[in-house]
C-alpha positions as CSV (number, residue, x, y, z in Angstrom):
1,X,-7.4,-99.4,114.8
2,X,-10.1,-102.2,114.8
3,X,-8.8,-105.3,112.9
4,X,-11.3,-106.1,110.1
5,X,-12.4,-109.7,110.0
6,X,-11.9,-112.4,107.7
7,X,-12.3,-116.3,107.6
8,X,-9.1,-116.4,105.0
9,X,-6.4,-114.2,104.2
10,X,-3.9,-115.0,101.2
11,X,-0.7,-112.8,100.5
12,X,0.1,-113.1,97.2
13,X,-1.3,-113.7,94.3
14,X,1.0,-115.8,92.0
15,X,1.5,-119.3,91.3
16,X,0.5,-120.2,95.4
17,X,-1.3,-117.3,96.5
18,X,-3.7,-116.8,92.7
19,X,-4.2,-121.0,92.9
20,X,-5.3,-121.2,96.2
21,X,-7.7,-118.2,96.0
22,X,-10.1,-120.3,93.2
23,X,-9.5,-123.5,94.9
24,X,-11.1,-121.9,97.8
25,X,-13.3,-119.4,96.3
26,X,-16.4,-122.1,96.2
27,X,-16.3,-122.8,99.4
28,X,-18.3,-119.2,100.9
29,X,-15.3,-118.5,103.0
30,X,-14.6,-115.0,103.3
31,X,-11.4,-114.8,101.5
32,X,-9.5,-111.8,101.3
33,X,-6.0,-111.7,98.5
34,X,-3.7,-109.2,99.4
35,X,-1.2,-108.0,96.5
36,X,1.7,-105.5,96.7
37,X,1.5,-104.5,93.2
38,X,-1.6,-104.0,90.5
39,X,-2.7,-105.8,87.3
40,X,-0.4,-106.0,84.5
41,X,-3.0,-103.8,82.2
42,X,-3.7,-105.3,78.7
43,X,-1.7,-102.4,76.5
44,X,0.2,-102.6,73.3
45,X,3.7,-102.3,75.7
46,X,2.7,-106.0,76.8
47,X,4.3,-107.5,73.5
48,X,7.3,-104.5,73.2
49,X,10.3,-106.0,73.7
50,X,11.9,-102.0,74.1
51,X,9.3,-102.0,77.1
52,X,9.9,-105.1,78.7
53,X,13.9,-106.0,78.1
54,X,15.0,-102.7,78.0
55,X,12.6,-100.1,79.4
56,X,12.2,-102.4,82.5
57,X,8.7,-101.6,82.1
58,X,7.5,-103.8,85.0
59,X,10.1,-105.0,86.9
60,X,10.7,-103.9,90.1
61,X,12.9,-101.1,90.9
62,X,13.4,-101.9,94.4
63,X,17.2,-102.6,95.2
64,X,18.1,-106.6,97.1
65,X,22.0,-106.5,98.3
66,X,24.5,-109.5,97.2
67,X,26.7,-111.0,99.9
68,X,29.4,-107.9,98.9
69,X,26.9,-105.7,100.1
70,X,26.2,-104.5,96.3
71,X,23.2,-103.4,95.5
72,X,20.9,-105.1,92.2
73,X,17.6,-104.9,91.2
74,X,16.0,-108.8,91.1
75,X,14.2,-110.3,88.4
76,X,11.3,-109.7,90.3
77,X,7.2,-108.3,89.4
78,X,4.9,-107.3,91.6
79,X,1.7,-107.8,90.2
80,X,-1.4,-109.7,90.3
81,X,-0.2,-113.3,89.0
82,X,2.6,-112.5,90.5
83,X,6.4,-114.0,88.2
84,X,3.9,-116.1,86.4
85,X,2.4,-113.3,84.2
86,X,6.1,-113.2,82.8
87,X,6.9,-116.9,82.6
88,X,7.1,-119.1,79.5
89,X,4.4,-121.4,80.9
90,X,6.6,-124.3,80.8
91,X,4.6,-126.7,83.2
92,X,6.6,-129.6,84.2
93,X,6.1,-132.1,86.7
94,X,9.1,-133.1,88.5
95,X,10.7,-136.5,88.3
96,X,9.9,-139.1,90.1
97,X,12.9,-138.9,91.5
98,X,13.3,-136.0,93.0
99,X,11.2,-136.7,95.2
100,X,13.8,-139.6,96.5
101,X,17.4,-138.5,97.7
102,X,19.7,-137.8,94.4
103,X,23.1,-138.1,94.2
104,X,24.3,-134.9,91.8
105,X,28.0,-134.0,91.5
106,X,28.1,-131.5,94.5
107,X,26.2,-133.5,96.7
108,X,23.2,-135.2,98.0
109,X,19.4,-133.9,96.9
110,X,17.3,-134.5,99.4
111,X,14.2,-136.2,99.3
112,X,10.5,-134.7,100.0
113,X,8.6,-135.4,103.1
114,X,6.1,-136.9,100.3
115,X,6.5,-138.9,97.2
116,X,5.3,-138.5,93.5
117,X,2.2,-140.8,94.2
118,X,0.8,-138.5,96.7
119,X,1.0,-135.5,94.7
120,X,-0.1,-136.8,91.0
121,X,-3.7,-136.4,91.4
122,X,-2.9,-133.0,92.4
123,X,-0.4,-132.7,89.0
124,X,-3.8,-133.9,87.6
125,X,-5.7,-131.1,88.8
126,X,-3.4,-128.3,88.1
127,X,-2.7,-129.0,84.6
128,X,-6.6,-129.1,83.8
129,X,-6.7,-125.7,86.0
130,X,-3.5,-124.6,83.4
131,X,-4.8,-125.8,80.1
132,X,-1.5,-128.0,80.1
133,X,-0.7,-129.6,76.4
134,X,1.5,-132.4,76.3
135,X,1.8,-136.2,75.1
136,X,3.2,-139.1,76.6
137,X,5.3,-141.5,75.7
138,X,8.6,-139.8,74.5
139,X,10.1,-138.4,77.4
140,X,12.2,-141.4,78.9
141,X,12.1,-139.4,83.0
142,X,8.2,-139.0,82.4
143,X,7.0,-140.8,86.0
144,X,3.5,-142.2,85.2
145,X,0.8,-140.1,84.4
146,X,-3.0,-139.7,82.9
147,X,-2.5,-138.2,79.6
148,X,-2.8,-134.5,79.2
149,X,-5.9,-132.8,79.4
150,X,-4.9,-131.1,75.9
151,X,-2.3,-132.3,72.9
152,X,0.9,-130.8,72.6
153,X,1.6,-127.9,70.6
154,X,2.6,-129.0,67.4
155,X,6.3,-128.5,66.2
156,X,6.7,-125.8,64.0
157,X,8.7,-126.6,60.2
158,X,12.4,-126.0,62.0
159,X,11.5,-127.8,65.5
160,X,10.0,-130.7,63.3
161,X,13.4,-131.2,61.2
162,X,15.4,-130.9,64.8
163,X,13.5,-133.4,66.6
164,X,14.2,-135.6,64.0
165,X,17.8,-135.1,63.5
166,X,17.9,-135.5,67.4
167,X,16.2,-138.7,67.5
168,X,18.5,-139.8,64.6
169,X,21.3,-139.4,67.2
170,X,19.6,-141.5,69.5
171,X,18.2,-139.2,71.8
172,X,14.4,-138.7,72.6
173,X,13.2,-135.3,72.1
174,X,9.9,-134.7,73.5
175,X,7.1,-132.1,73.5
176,X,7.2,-129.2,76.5
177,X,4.2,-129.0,78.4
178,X,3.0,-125.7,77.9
179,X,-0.1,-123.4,80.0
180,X,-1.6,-122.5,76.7
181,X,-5.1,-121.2,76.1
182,X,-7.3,-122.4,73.2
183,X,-4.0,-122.0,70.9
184,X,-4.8,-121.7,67.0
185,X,-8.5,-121.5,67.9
186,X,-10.6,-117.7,67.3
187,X,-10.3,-116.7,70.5
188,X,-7.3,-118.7,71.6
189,X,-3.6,-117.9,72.1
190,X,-2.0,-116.9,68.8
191,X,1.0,-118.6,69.1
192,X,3.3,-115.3,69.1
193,X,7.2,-115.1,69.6
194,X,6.2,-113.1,73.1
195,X,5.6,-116.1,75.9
196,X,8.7,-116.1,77.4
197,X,9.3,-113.0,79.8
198,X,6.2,-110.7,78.5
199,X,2.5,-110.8,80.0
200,X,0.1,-112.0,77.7
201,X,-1.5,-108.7,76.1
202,X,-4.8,-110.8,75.1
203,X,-5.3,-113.3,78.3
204,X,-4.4,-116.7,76.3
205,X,-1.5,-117.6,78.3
206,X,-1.3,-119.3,81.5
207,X,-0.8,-117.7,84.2
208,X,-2.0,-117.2,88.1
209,X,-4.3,-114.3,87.5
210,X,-5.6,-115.5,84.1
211,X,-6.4,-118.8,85.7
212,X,-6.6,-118.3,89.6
213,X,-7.4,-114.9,90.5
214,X,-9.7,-113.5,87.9
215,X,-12.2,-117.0,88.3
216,X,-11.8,-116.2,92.5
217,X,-13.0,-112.7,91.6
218,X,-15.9,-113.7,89.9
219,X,-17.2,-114.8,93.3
220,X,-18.7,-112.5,95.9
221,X,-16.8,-114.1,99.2
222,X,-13.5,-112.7,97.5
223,X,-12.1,-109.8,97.8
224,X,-8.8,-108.8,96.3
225,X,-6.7,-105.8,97.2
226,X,-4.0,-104.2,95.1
227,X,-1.1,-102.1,96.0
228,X,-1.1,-103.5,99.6
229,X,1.9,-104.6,101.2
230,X,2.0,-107.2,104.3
231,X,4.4,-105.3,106.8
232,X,3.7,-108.1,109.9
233,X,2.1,-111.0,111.1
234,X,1.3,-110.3,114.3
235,X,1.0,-113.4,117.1
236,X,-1.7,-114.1,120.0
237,X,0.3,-113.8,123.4
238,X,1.2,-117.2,123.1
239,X,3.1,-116.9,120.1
240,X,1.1,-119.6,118.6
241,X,-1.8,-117.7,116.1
242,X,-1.3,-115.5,114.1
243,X,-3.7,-112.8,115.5
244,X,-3.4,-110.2,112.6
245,X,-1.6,-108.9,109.7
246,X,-0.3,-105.2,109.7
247,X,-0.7,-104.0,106.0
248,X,0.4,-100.8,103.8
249,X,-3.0,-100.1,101.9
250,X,-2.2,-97.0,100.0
251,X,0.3,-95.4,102.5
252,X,-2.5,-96.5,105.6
253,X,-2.3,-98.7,108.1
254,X,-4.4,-101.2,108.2
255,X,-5.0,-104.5,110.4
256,X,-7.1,-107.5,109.5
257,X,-7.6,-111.4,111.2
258,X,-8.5,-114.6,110.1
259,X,-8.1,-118.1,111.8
260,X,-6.3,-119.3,108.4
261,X,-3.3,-116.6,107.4
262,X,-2.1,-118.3,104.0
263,X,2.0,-116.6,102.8
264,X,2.4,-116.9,99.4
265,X,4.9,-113.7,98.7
266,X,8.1,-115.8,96.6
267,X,10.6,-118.1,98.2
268,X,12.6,-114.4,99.2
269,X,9.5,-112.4,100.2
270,X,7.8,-115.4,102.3
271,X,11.2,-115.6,104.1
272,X,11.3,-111.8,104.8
273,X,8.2,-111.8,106.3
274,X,8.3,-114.2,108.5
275,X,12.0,-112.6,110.2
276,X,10.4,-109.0,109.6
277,X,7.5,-110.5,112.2
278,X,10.4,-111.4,115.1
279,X,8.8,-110.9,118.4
280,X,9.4,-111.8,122.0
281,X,8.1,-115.5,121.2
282,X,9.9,-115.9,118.0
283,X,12.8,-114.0,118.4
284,X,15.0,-115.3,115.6
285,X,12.0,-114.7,113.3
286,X,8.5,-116.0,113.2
287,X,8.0,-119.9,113.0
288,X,11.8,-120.1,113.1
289,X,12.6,-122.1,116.2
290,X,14.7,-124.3,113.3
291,X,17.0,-121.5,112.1
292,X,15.9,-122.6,108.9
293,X,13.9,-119.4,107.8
294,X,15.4,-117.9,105.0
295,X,18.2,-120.6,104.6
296,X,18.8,-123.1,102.0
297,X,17.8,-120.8,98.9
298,X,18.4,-122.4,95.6
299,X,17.8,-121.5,91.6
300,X,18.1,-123.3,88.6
301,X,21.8,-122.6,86.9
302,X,20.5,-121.9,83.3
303,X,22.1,-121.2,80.1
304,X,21.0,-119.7,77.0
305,X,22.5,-121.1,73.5
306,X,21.8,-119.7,70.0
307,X,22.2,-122.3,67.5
308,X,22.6,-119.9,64.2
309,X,22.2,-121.3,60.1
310,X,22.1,-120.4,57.2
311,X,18.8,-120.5,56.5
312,X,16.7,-117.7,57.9
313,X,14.4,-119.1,60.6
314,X,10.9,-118.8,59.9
315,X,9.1,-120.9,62.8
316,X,7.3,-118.1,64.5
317,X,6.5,-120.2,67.5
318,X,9.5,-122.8,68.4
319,X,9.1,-123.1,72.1
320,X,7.7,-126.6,71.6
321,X,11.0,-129.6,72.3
322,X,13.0,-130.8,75.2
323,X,15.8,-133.0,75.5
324,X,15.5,-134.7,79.0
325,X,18.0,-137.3,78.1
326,X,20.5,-136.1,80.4
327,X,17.9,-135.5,83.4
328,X,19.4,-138.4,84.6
329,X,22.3,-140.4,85.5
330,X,23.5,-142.2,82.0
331,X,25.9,-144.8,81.2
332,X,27.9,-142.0,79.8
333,X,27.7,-139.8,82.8
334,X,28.6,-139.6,86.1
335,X,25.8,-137.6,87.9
336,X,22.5,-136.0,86.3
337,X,23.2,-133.3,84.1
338,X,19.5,-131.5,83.5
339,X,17.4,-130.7,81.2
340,X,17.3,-129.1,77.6
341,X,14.3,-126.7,76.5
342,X,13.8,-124.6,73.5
343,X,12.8,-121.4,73.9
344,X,11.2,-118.3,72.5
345,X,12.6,-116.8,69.4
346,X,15.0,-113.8,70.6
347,X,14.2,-110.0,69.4
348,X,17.2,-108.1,68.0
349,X,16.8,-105.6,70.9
350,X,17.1,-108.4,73.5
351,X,20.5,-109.5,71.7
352,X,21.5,-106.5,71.4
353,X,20.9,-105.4,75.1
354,X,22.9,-108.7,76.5
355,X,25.4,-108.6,73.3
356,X,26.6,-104.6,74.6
357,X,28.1,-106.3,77.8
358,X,30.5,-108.6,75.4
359,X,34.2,-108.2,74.0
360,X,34.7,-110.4,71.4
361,X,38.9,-110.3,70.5
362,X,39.1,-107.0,73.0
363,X,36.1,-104.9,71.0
364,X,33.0,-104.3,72.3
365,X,30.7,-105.1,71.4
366,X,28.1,-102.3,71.9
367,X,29.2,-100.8,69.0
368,X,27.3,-103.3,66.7
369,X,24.8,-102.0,65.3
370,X,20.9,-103.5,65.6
371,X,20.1,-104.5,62.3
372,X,23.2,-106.5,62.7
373,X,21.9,-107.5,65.5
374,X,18.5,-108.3,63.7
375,X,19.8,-110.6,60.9
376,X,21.9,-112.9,63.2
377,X,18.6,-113.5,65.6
378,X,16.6,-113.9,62.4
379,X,18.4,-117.1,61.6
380,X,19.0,-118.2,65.2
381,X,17.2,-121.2,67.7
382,X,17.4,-120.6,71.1
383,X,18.0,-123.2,73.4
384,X,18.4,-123.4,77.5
385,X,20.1,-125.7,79.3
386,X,19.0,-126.2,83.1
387,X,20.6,-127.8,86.1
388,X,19.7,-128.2,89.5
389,X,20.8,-126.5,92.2
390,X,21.7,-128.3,95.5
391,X,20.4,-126.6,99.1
392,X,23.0,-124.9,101.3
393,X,22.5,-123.3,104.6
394,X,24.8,-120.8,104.1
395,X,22.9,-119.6,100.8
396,X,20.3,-117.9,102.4
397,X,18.3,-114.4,102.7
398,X,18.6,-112.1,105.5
399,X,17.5,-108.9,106.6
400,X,19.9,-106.0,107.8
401,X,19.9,-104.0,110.7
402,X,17.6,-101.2,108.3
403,X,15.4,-103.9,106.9
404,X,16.5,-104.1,103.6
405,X,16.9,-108.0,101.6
406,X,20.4,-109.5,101.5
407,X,20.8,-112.7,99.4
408,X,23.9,-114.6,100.1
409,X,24.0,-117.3,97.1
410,X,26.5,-119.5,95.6
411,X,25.5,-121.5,92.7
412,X,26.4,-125.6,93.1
413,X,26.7,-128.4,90.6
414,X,28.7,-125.4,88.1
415,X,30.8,-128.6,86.7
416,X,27.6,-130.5,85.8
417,X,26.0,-127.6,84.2
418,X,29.6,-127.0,82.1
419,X,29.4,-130.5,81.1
420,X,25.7,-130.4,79.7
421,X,26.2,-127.1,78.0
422,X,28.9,-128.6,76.2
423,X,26.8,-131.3,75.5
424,X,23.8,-128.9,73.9
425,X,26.6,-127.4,71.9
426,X,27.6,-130.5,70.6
427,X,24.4,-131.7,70.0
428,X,23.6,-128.4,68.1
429,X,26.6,-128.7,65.8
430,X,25.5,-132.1,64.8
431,X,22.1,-131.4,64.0
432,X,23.1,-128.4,61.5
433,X,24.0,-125.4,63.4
434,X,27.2,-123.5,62.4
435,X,27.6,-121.4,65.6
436,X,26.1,-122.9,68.4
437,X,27.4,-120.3,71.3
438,X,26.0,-119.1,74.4
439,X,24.1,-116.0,74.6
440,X,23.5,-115.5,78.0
441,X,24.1,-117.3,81.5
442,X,22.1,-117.1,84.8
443,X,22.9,-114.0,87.0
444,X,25.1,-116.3,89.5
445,X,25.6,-114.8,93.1
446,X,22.3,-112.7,92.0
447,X,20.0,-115.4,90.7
448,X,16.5,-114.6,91.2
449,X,14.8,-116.8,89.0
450,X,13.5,-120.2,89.9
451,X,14.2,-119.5,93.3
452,X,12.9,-121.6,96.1
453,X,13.9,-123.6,99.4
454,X,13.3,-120.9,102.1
455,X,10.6,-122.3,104.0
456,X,11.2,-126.2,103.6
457,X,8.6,-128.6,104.1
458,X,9.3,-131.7,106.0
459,X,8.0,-133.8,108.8
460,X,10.8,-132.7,112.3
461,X,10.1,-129.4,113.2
462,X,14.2,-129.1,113.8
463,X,15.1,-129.9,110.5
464,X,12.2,-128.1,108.6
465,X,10.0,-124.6,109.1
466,X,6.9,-126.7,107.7
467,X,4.4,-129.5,108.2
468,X,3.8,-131.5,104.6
469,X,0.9,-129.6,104.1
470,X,2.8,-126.3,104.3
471,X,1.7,-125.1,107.9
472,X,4.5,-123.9,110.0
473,X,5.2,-126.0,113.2
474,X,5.7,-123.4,115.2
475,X,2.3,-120.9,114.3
476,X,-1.0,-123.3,114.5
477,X,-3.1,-121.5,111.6
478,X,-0.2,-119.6,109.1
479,X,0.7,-121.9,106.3
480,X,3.1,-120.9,103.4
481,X,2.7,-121.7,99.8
482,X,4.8,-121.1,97.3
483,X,8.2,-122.4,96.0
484,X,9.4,-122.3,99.4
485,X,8.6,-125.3,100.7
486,X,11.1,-126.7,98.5
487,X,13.4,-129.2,99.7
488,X,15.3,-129.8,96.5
489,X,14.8,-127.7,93.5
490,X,15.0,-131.1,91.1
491,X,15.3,-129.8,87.2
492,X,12.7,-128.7,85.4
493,X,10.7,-125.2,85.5
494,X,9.2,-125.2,89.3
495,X,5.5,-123.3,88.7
496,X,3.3,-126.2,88.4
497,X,4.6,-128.2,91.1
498,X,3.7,-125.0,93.4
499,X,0.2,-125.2,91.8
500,X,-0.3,-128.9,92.8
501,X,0.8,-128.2,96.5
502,X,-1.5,-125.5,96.4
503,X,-4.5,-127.7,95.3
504,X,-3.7,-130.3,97.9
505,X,-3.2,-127.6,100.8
506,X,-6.3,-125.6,99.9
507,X,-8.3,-129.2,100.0
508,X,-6.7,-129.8,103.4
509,X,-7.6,-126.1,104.3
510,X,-11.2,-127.2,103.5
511,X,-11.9,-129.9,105.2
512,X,-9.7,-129.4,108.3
513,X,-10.5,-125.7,108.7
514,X,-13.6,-125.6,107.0
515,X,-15.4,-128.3,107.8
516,X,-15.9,-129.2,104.1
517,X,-16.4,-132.5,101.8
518,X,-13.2,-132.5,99.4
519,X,-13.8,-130.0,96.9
520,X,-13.1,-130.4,92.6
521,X,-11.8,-127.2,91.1
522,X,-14.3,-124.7,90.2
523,X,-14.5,-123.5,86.6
């Protein structure tokens, strides 16, 4: 089997993987993108919520374990685009901060082997690359910024009359920066209820393949392949190059080199790859001479409020306010809380499916019909609450003796998220809700989302699995980028922070590797 050559091969083609492709796609490197799964196609299932909450149209149905030994199925999509063809596109930057060491209730955050400074140009880039709309000046954690390169989505009637009874209170309700395509405009995103966990049927939301791949494509140095799946990364005899990559092309194997070998599979997937690849000079796992591969996994503890009225709720779009008052340490507060977003407007059918698991009084509550169902969500807000989760070592994934994933996770900082979900309720009753409750809470020991911290970034090659520019220690020429690198998993919604890195690691790529002048994005 004769290796097929390449000067750059990518695996993955989400946030990381679908960024770095474009970066790099000017440069006449012969790149090749390697995804496990296919394009979402553009059908009328795109925008069903039957398809995509309860038909599981296009998750994954492969099965992870818990720490019990259960088996789940993740929140996972294997796809080009990767997770981002069903986020909200919620594009945050994180705090200044985070980047520092953070006292939260359960413990220290740790700080990043870089500051903010050193990666807001790239913040810069990656929300033009995004189409990121937002305004500054009324979030009180914004670190300093250019402005956006588009103006925020404006409130819709409901969101309008809440951020004013908010700021009433004294608070300082802000627009969300969202990945948003020519909204309003002809041939622009149409400002639908279906952002938040469906692909975009017409292309007008943000996402890796919409904005990364599809672009890389359009050059003739980039080649992409579909429904391949990396089995190994195979080293030189010295263990330090990667000398190929073992792939599953369509139930074949296949072999292909390059001198740059980029992981950008998901802060699980990277992790299993790289203890799949164990050999006799990385026995614990490739690039793990730290014991850190696969350790220190984290996700955002998140909770889902309804704040229901009277009034029927007409704003078709309302995913448009946060609340990042409590992002921070306050007078009022011991440790940082998190954040407050809201969100999407919920379809009866995805009420209904997480309302069936419910007793309410020792009845349960499948039994309630769906236009019941339909006229509570039809005078409903949805609202999250967010908190960050701390890194542990012993939350971490691992491979069993017959290869398949085991996630052993404990959520942290539970008493801080309590506290601000209690706060959001209260805040919701004050502002006009009758029956602000909770309508659904992170999956806990089986919290897929968000995830991140497997591969962590830092300067010691004992205490971290990667250099600051996301190249392991141990293998000279195989970097990793996605969410990762991760040291702390601050806040706020992770994606465009994994963009940035990618824009800075794809320049560094360039003119280490290449040879190159720093590049600007092509368009």
């Amino acid at each position: 089997m004769t290796p097929l050559d390449y000067d750059i091969v990518i695996i993955g083609s989400g946030a990381g993987g679908g960024t770095m492709a474009h970066a790099l796609a000017d440069t006449g490197a012969r790149i090749l993108v390697v995804e496990r799964g296919a394009a979402v196609p553009q059908e009328p299932e795109n925008w069903s919520p039957q398809a995509v909450w309860n038909d599981l149209r296009y998750r994954t149905t492969e099965r992870w374990l818990d720490d019990t030994g259960e088996a789940f199925i993740p929140t996972m999509h294997y796809n080009v685009g990767g997770n981002t063809k069903f986020w909200g596109a919620v594009l945050y930057r994180l705090r200044r901060e985070d980047f520092g060491a953070l006292e939260l209730a359960d413990g220290v955050s740790p700080a990043w082997p870089i500051d903010y400074e050193t990666l807001a140009p790239w913040y810069d880039k990656a929300e033009a690359m995004y189409h990121v709309h937002g305004a500054v000046g009324d979030d009180p954690t914004e670190p300093p910024r250019r402005a956006f390169p588009h103006a925020p989505i404006p409130h819709a009637p409901g969101m309008a009359q809440a951020a004013a009874r908010l700021r009433d209170l004294g608070l300082h309700p802000s627009p969300l920066p969202l990945g948003l395509i020519n909204p309003g405009e002809p041939d622009g995103c149409i400002l639908c209820r279906t952002c938040n966990s469906f692909p975009c049927r017409i292309h007008r939301k943000s996402d890796a393949e919409v904005c990364g791949v599809l672009p890389a494509r359009a050059h003739a140095n980039v080649t992409v392949w579909e429904r391949t799946v990396a089995r190994r990364l195979v080293t030189d005899a010295s263990g330090r190059r990667i000398d190929r990559v073992e792939l599953d092309r369509h139930g074949e194997l296949v072999s292909v080199r390059a001198p740059v070998i980029i992981v950008s599979c998901g802060a699980v997937n990277s992790a299993v790859l790289l203890l799949r690849s164990a050999n006799d000079r990385h026995p614990r796992g490739l690039a793990n001479s730290s014991d850190l591969v696969g350790r220190h996994y984290m996700a955002h503890l998140a909770t889902m409020l309804q704040g229901v009225s009277w009034r029927r709720n007409n704003d078709e779009f309302q995913k448009t306010l946060a609340i990042n008052d409590f992002y921070l340490r306050r007078p009022d507060t011991r440790y940082p809380l998190g954040q407050i977003q809201s969100q999407g407007r919920t379809d009866a059918r995805m009420a209904k499916g997480v309302g069936d698991t419910w007793r309410f009084k020792g009845l349960p509550m499948r039994y309630i019909p769906l236009w019941a169902y339909a006229g509570w969500v039809s005078r409903a807000n949805d609202w999250l609450a967010m908190t960050e989760d701390l890194p542990r070592p012993e939350n971490r994934v691992t491979l069993t003796s017959d290869g398949q994933i085991r996630l052993t996770y404990a959520p942290t900082n539970v008493t801080a998220h309590a506290e601000l979900v209690d706060r959001l309720r209260g805040l919701l009753g004050r502002i006009g809700y009758w029956s602000p409750r909770v309508f659904a809470h992170s999956t806990g020991v089986r919290n897929t989302t968000h995830q991140c911290g497997t591969l962590v970034f830092g300067h010691d090659p004992r205490s971290s699995v990667l250099d600051p520019f996301c190249r392991t220690h141990d293998v000279d020429n195989l970097y990793v980028v996605d969410a990762s690198f991760f040291p702390s998993s601050g806040a706020v919604n992770p994606g465009l922070t994994v963009v940035a890195q990618a824009l800075r690691v794809a320049d560094h790529i360039r003119t280490t590797h290449l040879g190159l002048e720093p590049g600007d994005l092509a368009s």
